[in-house]
C-alpha positions as CSV (number, residue, x, y, z in Angstrom):
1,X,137.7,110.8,91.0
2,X,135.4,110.0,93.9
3,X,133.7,106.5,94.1
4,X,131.0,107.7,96.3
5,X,128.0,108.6,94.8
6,X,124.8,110.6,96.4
7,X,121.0,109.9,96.0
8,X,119.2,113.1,96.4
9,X,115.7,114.6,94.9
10,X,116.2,115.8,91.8
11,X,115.8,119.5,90.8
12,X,115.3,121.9,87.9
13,X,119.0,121.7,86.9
14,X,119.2,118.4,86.7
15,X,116.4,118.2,83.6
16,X,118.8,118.2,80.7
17,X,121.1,115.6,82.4
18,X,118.1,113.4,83.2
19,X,116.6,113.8,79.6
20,X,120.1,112.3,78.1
21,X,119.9,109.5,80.8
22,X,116.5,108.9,79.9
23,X,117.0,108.6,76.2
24,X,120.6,106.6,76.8
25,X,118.9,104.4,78.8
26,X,115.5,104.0,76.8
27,X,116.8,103.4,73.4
28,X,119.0,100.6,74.8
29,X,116.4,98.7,76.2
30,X,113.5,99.5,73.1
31,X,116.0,99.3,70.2
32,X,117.3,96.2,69.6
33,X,116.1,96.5,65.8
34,X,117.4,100.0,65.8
35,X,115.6,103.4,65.9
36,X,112.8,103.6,63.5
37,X,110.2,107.0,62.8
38,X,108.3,106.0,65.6
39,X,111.2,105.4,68.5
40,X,112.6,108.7,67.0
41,X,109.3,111.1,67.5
42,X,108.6,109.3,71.0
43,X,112.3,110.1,72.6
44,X,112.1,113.3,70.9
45,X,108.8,114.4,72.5
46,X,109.1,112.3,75.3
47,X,112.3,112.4,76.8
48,X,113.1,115.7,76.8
49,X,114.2,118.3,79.5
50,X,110.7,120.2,79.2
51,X,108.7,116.4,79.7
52,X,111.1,116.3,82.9
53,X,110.5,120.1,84.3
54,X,107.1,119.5,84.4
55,X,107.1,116.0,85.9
56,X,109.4,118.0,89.2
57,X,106.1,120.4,89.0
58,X,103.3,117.3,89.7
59,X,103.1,116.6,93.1
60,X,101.7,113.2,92.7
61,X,105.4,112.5,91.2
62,X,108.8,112.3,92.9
63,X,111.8,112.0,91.2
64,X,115.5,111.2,92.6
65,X,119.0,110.9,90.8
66,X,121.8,109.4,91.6
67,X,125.0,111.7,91.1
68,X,128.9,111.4,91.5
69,X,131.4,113.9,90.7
70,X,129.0,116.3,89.4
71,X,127.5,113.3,87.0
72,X,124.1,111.4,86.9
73,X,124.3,107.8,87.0
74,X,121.0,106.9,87.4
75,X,117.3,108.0,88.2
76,X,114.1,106.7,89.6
77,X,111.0,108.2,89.4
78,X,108.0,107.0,91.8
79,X,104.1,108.1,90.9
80,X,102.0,107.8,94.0
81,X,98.7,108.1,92.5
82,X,99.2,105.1,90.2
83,X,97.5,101.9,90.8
84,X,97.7,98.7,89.2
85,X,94.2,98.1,88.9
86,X,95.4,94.4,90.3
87,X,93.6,92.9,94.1
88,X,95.5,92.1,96.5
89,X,95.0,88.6,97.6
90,X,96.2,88.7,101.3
91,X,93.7,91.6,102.5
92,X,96.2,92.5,105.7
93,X,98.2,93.9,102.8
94,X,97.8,97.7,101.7
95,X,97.1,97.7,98.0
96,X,99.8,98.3,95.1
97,X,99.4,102.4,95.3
98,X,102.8,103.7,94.2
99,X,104.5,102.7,91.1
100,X,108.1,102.6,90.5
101,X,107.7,104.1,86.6
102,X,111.0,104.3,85.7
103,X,114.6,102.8,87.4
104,X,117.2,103.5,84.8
105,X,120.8,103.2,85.4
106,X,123.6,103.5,83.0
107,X,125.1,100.5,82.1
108,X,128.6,101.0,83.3
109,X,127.4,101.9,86.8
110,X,125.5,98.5,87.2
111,X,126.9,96.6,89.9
112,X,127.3,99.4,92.2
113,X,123.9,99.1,94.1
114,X,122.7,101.9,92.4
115,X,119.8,100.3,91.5
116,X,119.3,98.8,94.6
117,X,119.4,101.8,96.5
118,X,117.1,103.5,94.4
119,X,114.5,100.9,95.0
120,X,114.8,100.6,98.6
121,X,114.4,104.3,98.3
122,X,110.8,103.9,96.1
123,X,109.7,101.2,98.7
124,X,110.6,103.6,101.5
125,X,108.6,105.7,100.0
126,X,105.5,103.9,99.2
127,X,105.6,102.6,102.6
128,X,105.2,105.9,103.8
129,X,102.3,106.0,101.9
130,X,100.8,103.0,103.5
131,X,101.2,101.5,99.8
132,X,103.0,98.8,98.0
133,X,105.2,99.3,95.1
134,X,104.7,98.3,91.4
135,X,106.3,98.3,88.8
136,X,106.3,97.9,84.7
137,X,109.4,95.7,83.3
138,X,110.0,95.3,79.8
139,X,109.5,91.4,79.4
140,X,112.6,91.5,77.0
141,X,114.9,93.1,79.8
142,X,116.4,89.8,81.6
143,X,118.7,91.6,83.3
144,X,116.3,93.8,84.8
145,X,113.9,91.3,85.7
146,X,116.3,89.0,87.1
147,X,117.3,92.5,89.1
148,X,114.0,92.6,90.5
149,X,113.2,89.2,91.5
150,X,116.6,89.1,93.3
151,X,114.5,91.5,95.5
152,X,111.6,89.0,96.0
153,X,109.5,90.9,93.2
154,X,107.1,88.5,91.1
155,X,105.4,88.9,87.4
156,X,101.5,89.8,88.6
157,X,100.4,90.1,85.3
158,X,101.5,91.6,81.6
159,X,100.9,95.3,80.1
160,X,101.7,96.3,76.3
161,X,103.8,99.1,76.0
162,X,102.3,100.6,72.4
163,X,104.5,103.0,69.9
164,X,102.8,103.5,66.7
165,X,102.4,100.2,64.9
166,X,104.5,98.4,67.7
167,X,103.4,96.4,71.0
168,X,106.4,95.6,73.3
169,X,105.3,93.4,76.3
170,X,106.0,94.9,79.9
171,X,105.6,92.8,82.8
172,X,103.3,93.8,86.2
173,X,105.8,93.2,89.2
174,X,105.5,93.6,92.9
175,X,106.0,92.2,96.1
């Protein structure tokens, strides 16, 4: 088995792969008091290979995978028409205009600057743009956030994820 793994756009056969991902991924970080009707009809509606064919349709949206050995490890997908609403305080500084909406990796590929590569990738990106990247954390994710601020991203603010009755607090990073 290879050890090298490949970044690359994703594409139409790559939907029902990213779906699984999605939901692997998902339900590990929202579940932590298990899966109840409401975390059930959202993956199920949600995280599917249709909701992931038409996001490769939107322009606006880019998505890229991470594969080795004919497996998905990872995905990142990048919305440059999002904005966080949020001023800039240093005006030299373009505005926050592309948001990183989702950097999932499995958990058995952390470690393996995955993730990191898959952000430098998103900033590539919005830099291309002339925009900054944000991004939505789930405040309960330590591991994620102490991910990003190892890449000299801060908290700029808080954002409720809602799910039926439930609230789970995300929080605004960037650079």
């Amino acid at each position: 088995m290879s050890t090298i793994w490949t970044l690359r756009p994703a594409v139409v056969s790559d939907a029902n792969r990213l779906a699984v991902l999605a939901a692997q991924v998902w339900t590990h970080t929202y579940c932590q008091q298990g899966i109840n009707q409401d975390i059930a009809d959202y993956v199920l509606s949600s995280l599917t290979p249709a909701a992931f064919l038409a996001m490769l349709n939107q322009p606006q949206l880019r998505l890229s995978v991470v594969e080795q050995d004919g497996f998905l490890l990872a995905y990142a997908l990048m919305d440059t028409a999002s904005s966080t609403g949020l001023n800039t305080a240093d005006c030299s500084q373009p505005a926050y205009g592309v948001e990183l909406a989702t950097l999932y990796v499995q958990a058995h590929a952390a470690g393996q600057g995955i993730g990191s590569a898959l952000l430098r990738h998103a900033e590539q990106l919005a830099v291309s743009q002339q925009a900054r990247l944000w991004l939505k954390v789930n405040a309960q994710n330590a591991q994620a956030i102490r991910f990003y601020e190892k890449h000299a991203y801060q908290c700029l603010g808080d954002w409720y994820f809602e799910l039926g009755e439930g609230r789970y607090l995300n929080y605004l990073m960037g650079q």
